[in-house]
C-alpha positions in Angstrom: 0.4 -3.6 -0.3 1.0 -0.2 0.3 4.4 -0.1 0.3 4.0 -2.0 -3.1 1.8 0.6 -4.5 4.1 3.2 -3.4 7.4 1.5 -4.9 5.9 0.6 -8.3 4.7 4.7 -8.8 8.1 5.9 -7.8 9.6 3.4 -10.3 7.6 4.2 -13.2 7.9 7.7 -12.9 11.1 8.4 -11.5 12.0 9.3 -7.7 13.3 12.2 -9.3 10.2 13.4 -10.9 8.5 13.5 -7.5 8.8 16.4 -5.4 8.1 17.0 -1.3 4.5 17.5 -1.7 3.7 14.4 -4.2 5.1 12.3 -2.0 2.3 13.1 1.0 -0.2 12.6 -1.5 2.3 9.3 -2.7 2.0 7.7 0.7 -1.6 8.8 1.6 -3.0 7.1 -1.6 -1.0 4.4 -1.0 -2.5 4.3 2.2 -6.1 4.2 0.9 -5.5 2.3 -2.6 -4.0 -0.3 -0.1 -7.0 -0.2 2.3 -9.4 -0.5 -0.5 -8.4 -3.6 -2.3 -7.7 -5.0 1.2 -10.2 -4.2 3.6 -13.8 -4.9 3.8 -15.2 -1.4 5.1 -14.0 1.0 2.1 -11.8 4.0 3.4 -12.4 7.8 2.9 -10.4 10.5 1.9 -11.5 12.5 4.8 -10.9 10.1 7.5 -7.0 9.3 6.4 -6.3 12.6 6.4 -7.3 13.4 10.0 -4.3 11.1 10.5 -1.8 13.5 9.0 0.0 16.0 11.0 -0.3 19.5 10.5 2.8 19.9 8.0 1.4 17.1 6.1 -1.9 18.7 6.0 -0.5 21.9 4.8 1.0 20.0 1.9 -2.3 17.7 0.8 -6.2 18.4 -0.2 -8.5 16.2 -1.2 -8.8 17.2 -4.5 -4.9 16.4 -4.9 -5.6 12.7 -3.8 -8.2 12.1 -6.3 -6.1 13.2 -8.6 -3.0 11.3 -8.0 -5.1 8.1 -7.4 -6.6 8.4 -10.8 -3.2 8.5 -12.1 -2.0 5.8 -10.2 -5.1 3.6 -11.7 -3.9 4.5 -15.4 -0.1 4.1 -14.6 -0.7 0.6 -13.3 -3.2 0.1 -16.1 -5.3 -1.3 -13.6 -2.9 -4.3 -12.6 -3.1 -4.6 -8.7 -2.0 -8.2 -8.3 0.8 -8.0 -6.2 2.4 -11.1 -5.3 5.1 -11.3 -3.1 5.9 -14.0 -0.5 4.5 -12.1 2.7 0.7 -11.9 0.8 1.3 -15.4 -0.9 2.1 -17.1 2.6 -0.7 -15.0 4.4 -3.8 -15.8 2.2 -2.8 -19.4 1.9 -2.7 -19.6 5.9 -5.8 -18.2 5.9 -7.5 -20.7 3.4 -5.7 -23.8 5.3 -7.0 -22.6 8.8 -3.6 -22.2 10.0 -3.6 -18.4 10.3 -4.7 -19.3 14.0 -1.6 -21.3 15.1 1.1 -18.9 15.7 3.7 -21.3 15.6 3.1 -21.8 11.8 2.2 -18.2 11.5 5.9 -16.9 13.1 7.7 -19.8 11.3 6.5 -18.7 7.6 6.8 -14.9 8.2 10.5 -15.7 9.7 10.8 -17.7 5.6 9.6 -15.2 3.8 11.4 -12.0 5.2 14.6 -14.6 5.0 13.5 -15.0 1.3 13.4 -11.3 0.9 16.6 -10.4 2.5 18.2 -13.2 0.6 
């Protein structure tokens, strides 16, 4: 989801509207937006950033993340409801109990990134 949040930014605004130091905010938002919708315990700006290195630190704040998240919400309009095979497949092993049988598991992943490629 991440990577989707990531894409559809740099898409609506151009790749070559971003420079070096939006893109470290890019990713790290991404990061969090992601982690948000996704996971049960939410995230914190703080936390995420004690995983950047120090040239990545150099180039975010947290201020700078609030900021670009906020303008990631009114870009998207809201709209989070990504749907690509990979999170289609994954929630509807989940709701069939099959998530657990890794057989299943491998074969749909193996379908879907086939599906991407292709």
């Amino acid at each position: 989801m991440a990577a989707s949040i990531f894409d559809r930014y740099i898409h609506h605004v151009g790749y070559w509207n971003v420079d070096k130091k939006k893109l470290v905010c890019l990713y790290t938002v991404s990061l969090i937006m992601a982690a948000k919708l996704e996971e049960s315990v939410e995230p914190s700006f703080s936390k995420i950033m004690k995983l950047l290195n120090d040239r990545e630190l150099w180039l975010v704040n947290e201020m700078d993340l609030h900021l670009l998240e906020q303008e990631v919400i009114i870009i998207f309009g809201c709209d989070f409801n990504f749907m690509n095979p990979i999170n289609f497949v994954d929630r509807y092993l989940r709701i069939l109990n099959y998530n657990k049988v890794e057989q299943i598991v491998n074969m749909c992943y193996e379908m879907c990134k086939f599906s991407l490629n292709h």
